[in-house]
Each structure stands twice: as C-alpha cells, then as structure tokens.
C-alpha positions as CSV (number, residue, x, y, z in Angstrom):
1,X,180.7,72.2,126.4
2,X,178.7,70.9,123.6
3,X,175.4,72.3,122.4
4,X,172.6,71.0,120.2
5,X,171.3,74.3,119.2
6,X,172.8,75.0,115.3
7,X,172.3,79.1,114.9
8,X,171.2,80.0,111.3
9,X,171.2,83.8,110.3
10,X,167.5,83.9,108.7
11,X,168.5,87.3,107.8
12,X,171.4,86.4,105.8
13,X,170.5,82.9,104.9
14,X,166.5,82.3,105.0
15,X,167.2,78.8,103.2
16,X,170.2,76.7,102.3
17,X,170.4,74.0,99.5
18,X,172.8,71.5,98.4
19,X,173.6,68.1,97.0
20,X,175.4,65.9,100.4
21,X,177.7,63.4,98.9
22,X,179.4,61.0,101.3
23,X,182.6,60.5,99.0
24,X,183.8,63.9,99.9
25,X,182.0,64.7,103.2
26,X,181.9,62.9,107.0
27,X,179.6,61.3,108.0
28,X,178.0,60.7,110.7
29,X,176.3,64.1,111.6
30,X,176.0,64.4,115.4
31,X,172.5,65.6,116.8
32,X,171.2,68.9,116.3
33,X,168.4,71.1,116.2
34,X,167.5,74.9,114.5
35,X,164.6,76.6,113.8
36,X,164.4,76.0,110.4
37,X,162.8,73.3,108.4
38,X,165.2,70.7,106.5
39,X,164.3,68.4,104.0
40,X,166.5,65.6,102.5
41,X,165.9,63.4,99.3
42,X,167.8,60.1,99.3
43,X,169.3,59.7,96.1
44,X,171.7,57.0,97.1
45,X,172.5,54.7,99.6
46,X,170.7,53.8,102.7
47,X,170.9,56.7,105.6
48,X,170.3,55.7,109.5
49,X,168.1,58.8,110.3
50,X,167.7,59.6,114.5
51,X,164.9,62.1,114.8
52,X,164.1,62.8,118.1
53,X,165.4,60.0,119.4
54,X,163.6,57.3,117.4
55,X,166.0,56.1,114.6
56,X,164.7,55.4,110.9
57,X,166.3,53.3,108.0
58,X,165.8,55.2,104.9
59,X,166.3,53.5,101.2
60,X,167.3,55.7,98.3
61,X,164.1,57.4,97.2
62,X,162.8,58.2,100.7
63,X,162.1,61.9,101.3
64,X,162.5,63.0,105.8
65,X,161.5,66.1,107.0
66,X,162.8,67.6,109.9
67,X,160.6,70.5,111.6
68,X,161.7,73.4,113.4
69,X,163.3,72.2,116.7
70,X,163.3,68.4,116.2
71,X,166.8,67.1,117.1
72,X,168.6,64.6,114.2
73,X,170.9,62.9,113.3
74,X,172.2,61.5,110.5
75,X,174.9,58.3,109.3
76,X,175.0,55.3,106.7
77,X,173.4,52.1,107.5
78,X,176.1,50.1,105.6
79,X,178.9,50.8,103.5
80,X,177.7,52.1,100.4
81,X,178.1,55.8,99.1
82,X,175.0,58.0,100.6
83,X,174.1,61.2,98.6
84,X,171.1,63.2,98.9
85,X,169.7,66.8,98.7
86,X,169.3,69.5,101.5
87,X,167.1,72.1,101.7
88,X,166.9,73.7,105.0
89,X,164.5,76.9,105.3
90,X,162.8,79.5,107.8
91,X,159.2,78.6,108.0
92,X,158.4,82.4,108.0
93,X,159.6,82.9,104.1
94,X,156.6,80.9,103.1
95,X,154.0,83.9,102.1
96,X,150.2,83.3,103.9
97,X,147.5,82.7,101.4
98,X,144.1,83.5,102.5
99,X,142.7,81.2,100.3
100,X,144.1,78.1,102.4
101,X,142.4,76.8,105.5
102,X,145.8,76.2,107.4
103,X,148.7,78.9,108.5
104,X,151.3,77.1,107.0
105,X,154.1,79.3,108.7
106,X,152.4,78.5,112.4
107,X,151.4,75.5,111.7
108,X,154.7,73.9,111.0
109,X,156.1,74.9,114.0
110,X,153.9,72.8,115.7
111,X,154.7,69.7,113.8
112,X,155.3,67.0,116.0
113,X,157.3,63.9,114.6
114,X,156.1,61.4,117.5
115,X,151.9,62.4,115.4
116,X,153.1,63.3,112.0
117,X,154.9,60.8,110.1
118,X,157.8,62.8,108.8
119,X,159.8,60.3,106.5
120,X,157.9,59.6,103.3
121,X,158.6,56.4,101.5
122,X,159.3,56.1,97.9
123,X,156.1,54.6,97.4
124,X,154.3,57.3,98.9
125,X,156.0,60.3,96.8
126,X,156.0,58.3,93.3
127,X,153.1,60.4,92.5
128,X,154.4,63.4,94.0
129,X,156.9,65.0,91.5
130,X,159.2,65.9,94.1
131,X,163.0,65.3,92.4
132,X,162.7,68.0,90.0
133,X,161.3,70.7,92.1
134,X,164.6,69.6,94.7
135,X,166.6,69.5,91.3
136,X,165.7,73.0,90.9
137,X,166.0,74.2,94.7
138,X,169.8,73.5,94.7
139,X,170.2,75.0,91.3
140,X,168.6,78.1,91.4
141,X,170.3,78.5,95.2
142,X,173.5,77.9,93.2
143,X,173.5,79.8,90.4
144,X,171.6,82.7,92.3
145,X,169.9,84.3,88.9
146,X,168.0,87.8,88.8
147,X,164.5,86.3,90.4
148,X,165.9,82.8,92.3
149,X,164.5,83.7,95.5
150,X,160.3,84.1,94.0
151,X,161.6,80.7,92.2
152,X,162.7,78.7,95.4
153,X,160.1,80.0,97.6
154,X,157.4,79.1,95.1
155,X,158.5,75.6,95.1
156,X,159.4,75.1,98.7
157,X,155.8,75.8,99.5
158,X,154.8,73.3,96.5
159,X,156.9,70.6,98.4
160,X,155.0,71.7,101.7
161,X,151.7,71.4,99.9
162,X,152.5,67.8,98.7
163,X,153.3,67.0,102.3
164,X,150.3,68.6,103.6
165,X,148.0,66.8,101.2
166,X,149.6,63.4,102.0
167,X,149.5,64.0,105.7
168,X,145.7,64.9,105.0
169,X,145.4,61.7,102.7
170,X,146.2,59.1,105.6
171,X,144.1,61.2,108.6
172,X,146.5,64.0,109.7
173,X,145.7,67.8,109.7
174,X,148.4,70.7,110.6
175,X,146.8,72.3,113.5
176,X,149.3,75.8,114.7
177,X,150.5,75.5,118.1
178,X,148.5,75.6,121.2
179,X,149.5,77.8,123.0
180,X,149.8,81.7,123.0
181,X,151.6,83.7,120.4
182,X,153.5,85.5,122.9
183,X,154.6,82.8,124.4
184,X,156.1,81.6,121.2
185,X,159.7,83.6,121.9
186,X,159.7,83.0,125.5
187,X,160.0,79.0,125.0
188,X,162.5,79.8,122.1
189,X,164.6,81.7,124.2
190,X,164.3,78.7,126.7
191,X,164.9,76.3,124.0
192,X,168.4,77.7,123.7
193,X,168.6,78.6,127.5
194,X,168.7,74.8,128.4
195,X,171.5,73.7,125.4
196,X,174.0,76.2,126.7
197,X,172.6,74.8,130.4
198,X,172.1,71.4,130.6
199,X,175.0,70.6,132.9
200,X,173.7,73.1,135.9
201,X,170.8,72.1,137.7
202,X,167.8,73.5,135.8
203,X,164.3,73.8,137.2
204,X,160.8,74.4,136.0
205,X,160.4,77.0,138.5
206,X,163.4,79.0,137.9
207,X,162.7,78.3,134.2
208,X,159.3,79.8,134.5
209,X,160.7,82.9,136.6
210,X,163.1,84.1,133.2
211,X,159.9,83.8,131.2
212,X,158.1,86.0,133.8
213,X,155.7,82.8,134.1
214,X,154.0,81.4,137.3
215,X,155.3,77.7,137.5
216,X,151.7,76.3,136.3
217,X,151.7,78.6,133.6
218,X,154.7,77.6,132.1
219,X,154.4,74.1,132.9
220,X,151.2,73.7,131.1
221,X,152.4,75.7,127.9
222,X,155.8,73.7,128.1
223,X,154.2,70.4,127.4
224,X,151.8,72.0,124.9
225,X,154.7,72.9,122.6
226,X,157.2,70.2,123.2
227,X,155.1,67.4,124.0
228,X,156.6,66.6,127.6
229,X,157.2,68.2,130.9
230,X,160.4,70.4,131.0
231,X,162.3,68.0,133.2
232,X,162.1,65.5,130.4
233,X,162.9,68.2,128.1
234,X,166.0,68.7,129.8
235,X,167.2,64.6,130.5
236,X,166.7,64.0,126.7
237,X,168.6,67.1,125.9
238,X,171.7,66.1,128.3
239,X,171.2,62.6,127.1
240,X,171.6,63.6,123.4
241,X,174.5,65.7,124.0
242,X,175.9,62.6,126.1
243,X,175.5,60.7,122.5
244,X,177.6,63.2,121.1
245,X,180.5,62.9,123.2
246,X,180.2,59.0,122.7
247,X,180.4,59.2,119.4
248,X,182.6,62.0,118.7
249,X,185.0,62.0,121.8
250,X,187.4,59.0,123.8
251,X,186.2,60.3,126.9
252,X,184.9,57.2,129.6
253,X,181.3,57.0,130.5
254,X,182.0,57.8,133.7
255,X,183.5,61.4,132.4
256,X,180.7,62.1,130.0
257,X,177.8,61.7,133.0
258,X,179.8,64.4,134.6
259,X,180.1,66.8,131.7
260,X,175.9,66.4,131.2
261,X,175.2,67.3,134.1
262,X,174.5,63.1,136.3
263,X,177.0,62.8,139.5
264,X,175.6,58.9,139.8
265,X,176.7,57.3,136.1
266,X,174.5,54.3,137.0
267,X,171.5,56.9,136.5
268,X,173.0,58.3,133.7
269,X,172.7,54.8,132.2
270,X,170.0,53.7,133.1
271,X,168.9,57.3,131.2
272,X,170.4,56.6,128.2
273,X,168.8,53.4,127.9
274,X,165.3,54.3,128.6
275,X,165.4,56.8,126.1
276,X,167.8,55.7,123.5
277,X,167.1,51.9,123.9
278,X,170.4,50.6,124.2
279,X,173.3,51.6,127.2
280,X,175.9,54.5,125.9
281,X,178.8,51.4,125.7
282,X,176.5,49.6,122.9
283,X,175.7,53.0,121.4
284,X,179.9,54.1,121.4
285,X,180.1,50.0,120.0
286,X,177.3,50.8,117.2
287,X,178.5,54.2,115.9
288,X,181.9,53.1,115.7
C-alpha cells in the first residue's frame, strides 16, 4: 500500500537543507506529509505547488512554507529548469524565549494553510533578507563546522520571525493549538494510524476508543486540530493517496478506488472531484 506519512528521525536529523535542482533530480514529488516544518525558496523556474489540496503557481522568488502535517506536493508548471532551496526542520529545536508573546514551537503546529497564507510572494519578502540566511542554512548543514548547529538554528528562527511579523503585518496572529496538550500525541499517533489504514473501514468511534476518548471528546478535539471532522480527514487522505497511484502507477481507475478503500468507483469520482476539482482521468491527463 502507499502511505502519505514521510518518517523523519528528529533525533538523528532535527533539520535537513539542500539546494533541489531539477536537471539532476525527478520531479514531480508525490503528496506527503511529516512533522516537520519545510521551507522552499524558488530560485528558478516556476513550481506547481499542491498544499493541502489547493494548488499554487509559484514564480522564481516566491518563498512556501509547509507546516507540520500539511500534505504537498510539488512539480513544474512548464518546461523550464526548477531549482530551489530546502530546509525542513522539527519545530521543537526552536529554543522558547520568554521575552516573545507567542510559543513559537506550539504555535506552529497549529498553523493552518486554509487561515495563514503560507506562500509568500517575491514582492512580499523583497524587504525580508531571506536568500542569504537560506544561502547559509544549506552551507553550514553542508559543511557541518565546530558550532553549525547554534548557526542554523539561530537563523531558522530569524526566518520564522520574518514570517511571523508579515503574517502579523496583513491581520494574522499565531495562536498554539486548541486543544489539550495531552492530546497532542494521541492525534499524532492517529495521524499515522489512518495513512497505514485508509483502505479498512475506519470510524470516529473506534478511532476515539485507541485514544481512550469518548466519541464526543474526540470528535470535537479532531476538528480543533485538523480543521474537519475525522471522516473528512480520512476521504481526503484516501483521495490523496488515490492521486498518487494516478500519477505514479498504470493501474485503471476502477483498480485504484479499490486499493483506497471505495467499492462504488462512481463515488470514488465523484470524491476526487469534489475535493481535487477535476475527475482522477483529467488529473492522470494533467500530471502526465
């Protein structure tokens, strides 16, 4: 079966950084998601950018970030060479300051990209400064010299600040999640629970019952940290998978509503569409 989830030792690898270069690399990336946080810099080319299931255009210059548990995908709008920078990092390297009036660590793990606008235009980071702190991410991650690691964290959290202020600038303030701390490992655990399960039939109830929940407890807490009801949660997560397999597999649409987990393929299509705006054929047509 195909999963979503990416796993990412924070232990042996609390960040990652490198320069993407199309020339020597495939693209396009199928949908994923991790717990990390991953930033790209476009610094050529024009990237076709799905984050969580809305798709964004991106011109060289544009800056997208990706928070912790937002599915994405990424290909070329055209034909031109695409290169940019990745940086991908746990949120909870970031020290706390005190001083701030946000939790940056819980805070971005309640980032939602359907309220925070999460690709930044070249116009809106001209002032920002960003391509040499990036510059110096991927170099000091390279080179790994006595003291890299105080180097990149510093600068990762002067990237976040940036962000922060221009969210702040046009109305938007990080708020942590809403609901319970300890609840926190119980939806992550769930999280990955419904990738590796997405083809069985899945329930709130017996959802709930792993995380010791009653169904209204759960349910509530659910949609305050994903922004939906479960059983949404779980049709978007078969239906992004399902893109997967049309874009990385021969098999007939008919096969691929089996594998997700839909024994009637009309209402697997009429899914896809609703949430992907277009039926899987035109999507296999598309990506091709």
């Amino acid at each position: 079966m195909n999963n979503l989830y990416e796993y990412i030792d924070p232990l042996t690898s609390p960040y990652e950084a490198f320069c993407f270069d199309s020339d020597g690399h495939t693209l396009p990336i199928p949908a994923h998601w991790h717990y990390y946080v991953e930033i790209l810099y476009l610094l050529e080319g024009t990237a076709r950018l799905t984050i969580d299931n809305v798709v964004r255009i991106c011109e060289k210059g544009s800056v997208l970030l990706f928070p912790p548990k937002c599915v994405h995908a990424i290909g070329i709008a055209g034909e031109e060479r695409i290169r940019y920078y990745v940086v991908k990092f746990d949120p909870a390297i970031l020290p706390i300051c005190h001083m701030d009036s946000m939790n940056l660590r819980s805070a971005l793990q309640g980032i939602s990209t359907s309220v925070y606008p999460c690709c930044f235009s070249p116009e809106q980071i001209a002032d920002m400064e960003l391509r040499p702190l990036f510059e110096e991410i991927v170099r000091e991650y390279q080179d790994k010299a006595y003291g890299y690691a105080m180097i990149v964290t510093a600068d990762l959290r002067n990237v976040m600040g940036k962000f922060v202020r221009q969210w702040q600038k046009d109305g938007y303030f990080l708020q942590a999640p809403e609901i319970h701390p300890s609840y926190e490992l119980s939806f992550d655990m769930i999280s990955e629970y419904i990738d590796q399960h997405y083809f069985e039939e899945l329930t709130a109830q017996k959802l709930a019952s792993m995380c010791n929940m009653s169904h209204s407890t759960f349910s509530m807490n659910f949609h305050r940290r994903y922004g939906m009801t479960c059983r949404a949660y779980i049709n978007i997560t078969r239906i992004n998978v399902a893109e997967n397999m049309l874009l990385f597999s021969n098999h007939d649409v008919a096969f691929i509503a089996q594998e997700v987990g839909y024994s009637d393929c009309s209402y697997f299509i009429r899914c896809y569409k609703k949430i992907k705006g277009i039926t899987p054929k035109q999507a296999r047509k598309a990506g091709r």
